[in-house]
C-alpha positions in Angstrom: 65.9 97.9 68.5 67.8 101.0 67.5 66.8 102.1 64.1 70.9 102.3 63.1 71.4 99.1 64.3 69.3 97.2 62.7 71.4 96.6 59.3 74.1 94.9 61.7 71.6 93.1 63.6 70.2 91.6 60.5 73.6 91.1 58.9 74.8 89.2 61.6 75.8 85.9 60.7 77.6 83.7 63.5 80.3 81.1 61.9 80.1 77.4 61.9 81.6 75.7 64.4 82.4 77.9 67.0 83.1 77.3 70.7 80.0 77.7 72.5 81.8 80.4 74.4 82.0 82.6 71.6 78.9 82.1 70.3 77.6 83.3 73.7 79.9 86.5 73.7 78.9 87.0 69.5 75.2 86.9 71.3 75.5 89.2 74.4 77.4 91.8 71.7 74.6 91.6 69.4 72.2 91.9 71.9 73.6 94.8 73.8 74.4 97.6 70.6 70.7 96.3 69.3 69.5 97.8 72.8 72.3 101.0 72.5 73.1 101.5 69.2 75.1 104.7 68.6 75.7 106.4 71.2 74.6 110.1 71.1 77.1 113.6 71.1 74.3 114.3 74.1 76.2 112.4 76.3 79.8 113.8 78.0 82.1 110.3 76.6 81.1 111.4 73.2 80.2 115.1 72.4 83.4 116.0 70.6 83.0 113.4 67.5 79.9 113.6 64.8 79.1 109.9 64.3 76.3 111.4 61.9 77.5 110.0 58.8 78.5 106.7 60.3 75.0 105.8 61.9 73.3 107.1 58.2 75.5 105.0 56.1 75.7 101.6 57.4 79.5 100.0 56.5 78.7 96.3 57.2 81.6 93.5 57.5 83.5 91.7 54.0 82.6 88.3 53.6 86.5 87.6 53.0 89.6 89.6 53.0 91.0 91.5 50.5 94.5 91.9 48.6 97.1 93.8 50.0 100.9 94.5 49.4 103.2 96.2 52.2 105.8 97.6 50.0 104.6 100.8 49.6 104.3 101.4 53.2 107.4 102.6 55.3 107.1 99.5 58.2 109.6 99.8 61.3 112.2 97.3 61.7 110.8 95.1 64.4 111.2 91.1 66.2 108.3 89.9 64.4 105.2 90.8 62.7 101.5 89.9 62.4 99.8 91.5 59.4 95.8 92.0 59.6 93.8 92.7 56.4 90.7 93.9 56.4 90.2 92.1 60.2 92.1 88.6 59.1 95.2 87.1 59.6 97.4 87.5 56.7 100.1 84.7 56.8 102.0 85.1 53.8 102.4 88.4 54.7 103.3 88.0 58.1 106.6 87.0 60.4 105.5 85.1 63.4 107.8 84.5 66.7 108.1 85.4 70.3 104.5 84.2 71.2 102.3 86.7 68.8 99.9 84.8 66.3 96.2 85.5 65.6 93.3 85.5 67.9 91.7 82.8 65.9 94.9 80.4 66.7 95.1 81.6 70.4 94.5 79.3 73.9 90.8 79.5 74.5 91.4 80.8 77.6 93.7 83.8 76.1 91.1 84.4 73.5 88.0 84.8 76.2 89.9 87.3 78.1 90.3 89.5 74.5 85.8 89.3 75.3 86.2 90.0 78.9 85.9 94.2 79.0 83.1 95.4 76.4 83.0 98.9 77.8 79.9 100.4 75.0 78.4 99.7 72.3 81.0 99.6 69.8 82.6 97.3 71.5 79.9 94.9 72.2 79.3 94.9 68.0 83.1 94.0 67.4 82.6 91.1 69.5 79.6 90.3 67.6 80.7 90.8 64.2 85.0 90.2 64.4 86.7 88.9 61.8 89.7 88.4 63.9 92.8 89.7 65.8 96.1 88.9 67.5 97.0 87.9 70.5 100.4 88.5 72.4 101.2 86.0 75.3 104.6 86.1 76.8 105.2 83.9 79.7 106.4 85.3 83.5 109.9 85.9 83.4 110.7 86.4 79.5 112.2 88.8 77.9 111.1 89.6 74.4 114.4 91.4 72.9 113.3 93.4 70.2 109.5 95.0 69.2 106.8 93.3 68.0 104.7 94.9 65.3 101.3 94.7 64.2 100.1 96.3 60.8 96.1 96.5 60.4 95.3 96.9 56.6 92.1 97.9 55.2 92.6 97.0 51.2 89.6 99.0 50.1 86.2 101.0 51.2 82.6 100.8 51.6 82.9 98.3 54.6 83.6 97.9 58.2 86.3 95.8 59.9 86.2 94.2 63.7 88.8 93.3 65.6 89.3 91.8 69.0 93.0 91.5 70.5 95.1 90.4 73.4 97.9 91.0 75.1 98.9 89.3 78.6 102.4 89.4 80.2 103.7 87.1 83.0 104.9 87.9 86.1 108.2 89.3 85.6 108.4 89.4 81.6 109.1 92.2 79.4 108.0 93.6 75.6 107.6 96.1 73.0 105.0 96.2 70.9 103.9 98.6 67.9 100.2 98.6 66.1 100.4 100.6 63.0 96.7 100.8 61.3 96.5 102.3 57.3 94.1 101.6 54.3 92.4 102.8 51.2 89.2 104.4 50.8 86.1 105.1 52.7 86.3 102.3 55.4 85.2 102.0 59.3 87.6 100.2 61.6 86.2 99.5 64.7 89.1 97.9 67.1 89.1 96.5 70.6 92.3 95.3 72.8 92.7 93.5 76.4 96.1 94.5 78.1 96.9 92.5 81.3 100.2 92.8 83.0 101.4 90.4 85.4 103.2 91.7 88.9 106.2 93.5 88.0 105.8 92.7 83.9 106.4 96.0 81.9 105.0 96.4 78.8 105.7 99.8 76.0 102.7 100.2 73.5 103.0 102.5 70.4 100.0 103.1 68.3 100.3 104.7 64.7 97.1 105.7 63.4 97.5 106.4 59.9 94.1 105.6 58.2 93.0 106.8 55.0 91.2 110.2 54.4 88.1 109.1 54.8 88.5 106.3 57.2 86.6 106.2 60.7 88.7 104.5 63.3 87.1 103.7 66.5 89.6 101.7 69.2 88.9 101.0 72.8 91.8 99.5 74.8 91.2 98.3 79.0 94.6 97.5 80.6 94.9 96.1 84.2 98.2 96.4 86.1 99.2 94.2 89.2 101.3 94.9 91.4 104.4 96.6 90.7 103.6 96.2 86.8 104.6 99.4 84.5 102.3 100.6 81.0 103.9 102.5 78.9 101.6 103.7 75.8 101.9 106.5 73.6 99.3 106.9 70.7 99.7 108.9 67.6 97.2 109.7 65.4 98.2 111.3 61.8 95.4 110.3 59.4 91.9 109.4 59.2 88.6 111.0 58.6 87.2 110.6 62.1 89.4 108.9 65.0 89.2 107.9 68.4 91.6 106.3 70.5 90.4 105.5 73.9 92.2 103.2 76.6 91.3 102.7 80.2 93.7 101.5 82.5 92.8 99.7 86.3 96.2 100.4 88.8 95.2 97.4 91.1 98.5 96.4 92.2 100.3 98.5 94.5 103.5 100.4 93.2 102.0 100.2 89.6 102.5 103.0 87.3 101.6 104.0 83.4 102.5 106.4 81.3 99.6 107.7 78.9 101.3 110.0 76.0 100.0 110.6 73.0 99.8 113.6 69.9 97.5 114.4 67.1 98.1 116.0 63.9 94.8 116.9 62.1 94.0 119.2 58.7 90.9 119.7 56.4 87.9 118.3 58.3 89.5 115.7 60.2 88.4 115.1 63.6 90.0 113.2 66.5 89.5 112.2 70.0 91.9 110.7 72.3 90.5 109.2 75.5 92.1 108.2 78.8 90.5 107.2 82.0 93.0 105.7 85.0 91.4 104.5 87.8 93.9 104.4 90.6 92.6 101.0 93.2 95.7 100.7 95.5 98.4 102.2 97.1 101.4 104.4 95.7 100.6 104.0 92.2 101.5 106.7 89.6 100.2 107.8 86.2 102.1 110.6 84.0 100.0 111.6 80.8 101.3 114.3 77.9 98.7 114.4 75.2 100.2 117.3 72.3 97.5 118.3 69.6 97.4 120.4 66.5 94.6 121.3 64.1 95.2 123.4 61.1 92.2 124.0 58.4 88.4 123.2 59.7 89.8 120.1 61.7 88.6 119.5 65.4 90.5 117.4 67.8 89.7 116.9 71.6 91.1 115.3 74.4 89.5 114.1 77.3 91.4 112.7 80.2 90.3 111.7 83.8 92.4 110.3 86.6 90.0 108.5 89.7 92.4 107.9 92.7 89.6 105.4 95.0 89.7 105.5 98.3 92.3 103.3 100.0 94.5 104.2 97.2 97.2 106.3 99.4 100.4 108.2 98.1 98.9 108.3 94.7 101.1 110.5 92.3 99.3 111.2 89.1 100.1 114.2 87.0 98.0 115.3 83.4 98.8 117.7 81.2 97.2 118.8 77.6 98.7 121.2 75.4 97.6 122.1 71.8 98.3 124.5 68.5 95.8 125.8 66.6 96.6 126.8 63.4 93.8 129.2 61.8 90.7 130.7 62.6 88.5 127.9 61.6 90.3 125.1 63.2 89.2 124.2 67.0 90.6 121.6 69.9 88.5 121.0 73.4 90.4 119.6 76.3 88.6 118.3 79.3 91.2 116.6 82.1 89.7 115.7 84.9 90.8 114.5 88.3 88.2 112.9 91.2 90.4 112.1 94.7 88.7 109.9 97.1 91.8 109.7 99.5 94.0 112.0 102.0 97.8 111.0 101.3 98.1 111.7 97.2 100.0 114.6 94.9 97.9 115.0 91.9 98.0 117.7 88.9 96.4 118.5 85.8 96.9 121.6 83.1 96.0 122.4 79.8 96.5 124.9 77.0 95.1 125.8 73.6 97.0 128.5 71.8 98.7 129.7 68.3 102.4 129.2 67.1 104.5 132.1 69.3 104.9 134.9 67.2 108.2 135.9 68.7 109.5 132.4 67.6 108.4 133.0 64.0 109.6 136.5 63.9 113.1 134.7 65.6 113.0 132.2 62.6 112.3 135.0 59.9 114.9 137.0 60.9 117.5 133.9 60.0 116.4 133.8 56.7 113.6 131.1 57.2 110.7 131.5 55.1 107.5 131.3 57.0 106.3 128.0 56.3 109.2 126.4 57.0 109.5 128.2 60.2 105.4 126.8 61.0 106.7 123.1 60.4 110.0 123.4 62.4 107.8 125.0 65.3 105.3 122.4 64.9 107.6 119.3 64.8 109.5 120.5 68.0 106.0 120.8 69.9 105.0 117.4 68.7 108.2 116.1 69.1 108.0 116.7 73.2 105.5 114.4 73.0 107.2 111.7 70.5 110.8 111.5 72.3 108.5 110.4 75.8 107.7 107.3 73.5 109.1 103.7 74.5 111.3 101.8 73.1 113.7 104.6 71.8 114.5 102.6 69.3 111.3 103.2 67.1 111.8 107.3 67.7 113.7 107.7 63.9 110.4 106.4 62.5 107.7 107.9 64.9 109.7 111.2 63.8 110.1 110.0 60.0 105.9 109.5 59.7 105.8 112.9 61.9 107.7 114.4 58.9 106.3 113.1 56.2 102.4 114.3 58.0 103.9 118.0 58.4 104.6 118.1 55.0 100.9 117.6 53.3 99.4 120.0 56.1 102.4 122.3 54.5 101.7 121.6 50.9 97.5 121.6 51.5 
């Protein structure tokens, strides 16, 4: 056994009364991050993100949820909404419709497919050790009108919260959904999510990461797309200590496409990685992925994209592009996009950038009377903002942009 994951291993305590089907997944979790345990900045998937700390200090689960109140947090208007704190469903807190509810309440054969794509060790220790989740069914042909929203709360530090989640859209059916994750304190989430889209369903995914300051986030999201089905997903992360966001996404229907966008805003000694690996499996699918980053103070952020169009998977048209701000000397961002091509018949691209704010812009804005840092956050919120107005539906734009504000000012005012 892994020395760091030991005080999980030994903490482990499987509920009462649980299908034997999810005893058996709790099990193979267990068993597999015992064998892996952290996994090392020695290897490519994770060299840009110092789980030091993490694997010293063990953060083990709560026994029970604890208090929260949503009135202090600016929430976006939305359908309905599930509230999760610290991993649990909170029902007095929370505005069920349109088939959303918790994973705990979900179809048994809805809640094995949130256990069906462990892709590392985090992963496999969230199925172990989860508290809970949601799940979002929507039936083939239904239309679901206006977002759904999810808010994951952590009420307080010094622990670590698992969750397992679900999402599956009928053939034909439609929905918006928004995941919004904020706490207090010194706190590790650790988050997993099963997309699968039906033949010609179309799903739009925001996720707003706005954790406390010394939060580690860790997410891992596998989507599969049939035929004809359509992913949107942008991903924006504005707070937390250490963050990733990572999704995977099968194209396995032909004429499926996904759209992978996503920013990051990072000061101090924040660190974030945004990950996205498409694997393209049949004909004419298409991927377009915009990933914006800034880093200010002795922050490091990193993306690290990689497209795989399989063989067999003709007229492929898959396009990547990173672009990031640095802002000071001590602040750094690596990005790595990556393309492999095993067919003849595709058109496939990838760029990226790293630079400073354009000084001939600042001088532009100083000459209008501007004073310099408000010139650096106008700058900054326009790059961003490239990134923020591809984001689906439109209608939650105002408060992607009002969160971006309020972000821009701290890294003004630190």
């Amino acid at each position: 056994m892994n020395p760091e994951a030991r005080p999980y291993v030994e903490a482990f305590a499987p509920p009462a009364g649980e299908p034997a089907w999810l005893s058996r997944a709790r099990r193979r979790g267990l068993e597999r991050f015992a064998a892996e345990g952290f996994p090392s900045r020695r290897g490519e998937g994770w060299r840009y993100l110092d789980l030091g700390a993490l694997a010293a200090r063990p953060l083990l689960p709560r026994a029970a949820a604890g208090a929260a109140d949503l009135r202090g947090f600016d929430l976006p208007e939305a359908g309905s909404t599930l509230v999760l704190v610290d991993g649990r469903f909170a029902p007095d807190l929370s505005r069920l419709g349109a088939g959303l509810g918790p994973l705990s309440a979900a179809a048994p054969d809805l809640a094995e497919a949130a256990f069906a794509q462990p892709s590392g060790p985090f992963a496999a220790l969230g199925a172990a050790l989860f508290g809970d989740g949601f799940a979002l069914d929507v039936p083939p042909g239904a239309v679901l009108g206006a977002p759904v929203a999810v808010v994951h709360v952590a009420s307080s530090g010094g622990a670590s919260v698992h969750t397992r989640n679900v999402v599956r859209l009928g053939a034909g059916s439609r929905a918006s959904l928004i995941e919004i994750f904020v706490g207090a304190g010194g706190y590790w989430r650790n988050d997993a999510t099963a997309l699968s889209l039906g033949e010609g369903a179309a799903l739009d995914r925001i996720v707003l990461v706005e954790e406390a300051a010394e939060a580690v986030h860790l997410n891992d999201t596998a989507a599969t797309l049939a035929a004809a089905a359509r992913l949107g997903s942008f991903v924006m992360i504005l707070g937390g200590r250490t963050v990733r966001q990572e999704l995977r996404v099968a194209v396995a229907g032909e004429d499926a496409a996904c759209r992978l966008d996503g920013a990051f805003v990072l000061a101090g000694d924040e660190e974030a990685n945004i990950v996205a690996a498409v694997d393209h499996l049949a004909p004419r699918g298409a991927t377009r992925e915009l990933v914006k980053g800034v880093a200010a103070g002795r922050a490091h952020g990193a993306f690290q994209g990689r497209i795989v169009v399989h063989e067999g998977a003709q007229k492929a048209d898959a396009h990547q592009l990173s672009r990031n701000l640095i802002l000071g000397r001590r602040a750094a961002i690596d990005t790595k996009p990556e393309l492999e091509i095993y067919a003849d018949d595709v058109k496939c691209a990838h760029g990226a950038s790293v630079g400073d704010l354009d000084e001939a812009a600042m001088f532009y804005l100083a000459s209008r009377g501007i004073a310099p840092d408000e010139a650096r956050r106008l700058l900054v919120e326009g790059f961003v903002g490239e990134a923020v107005e591809r984001a689906e539906p439109a209608a939650l734009r105002p408060y992607l942009r009002r969160r971006l504000g309020a972000r821009l000012a701290k890294l003004e005012a630190a």
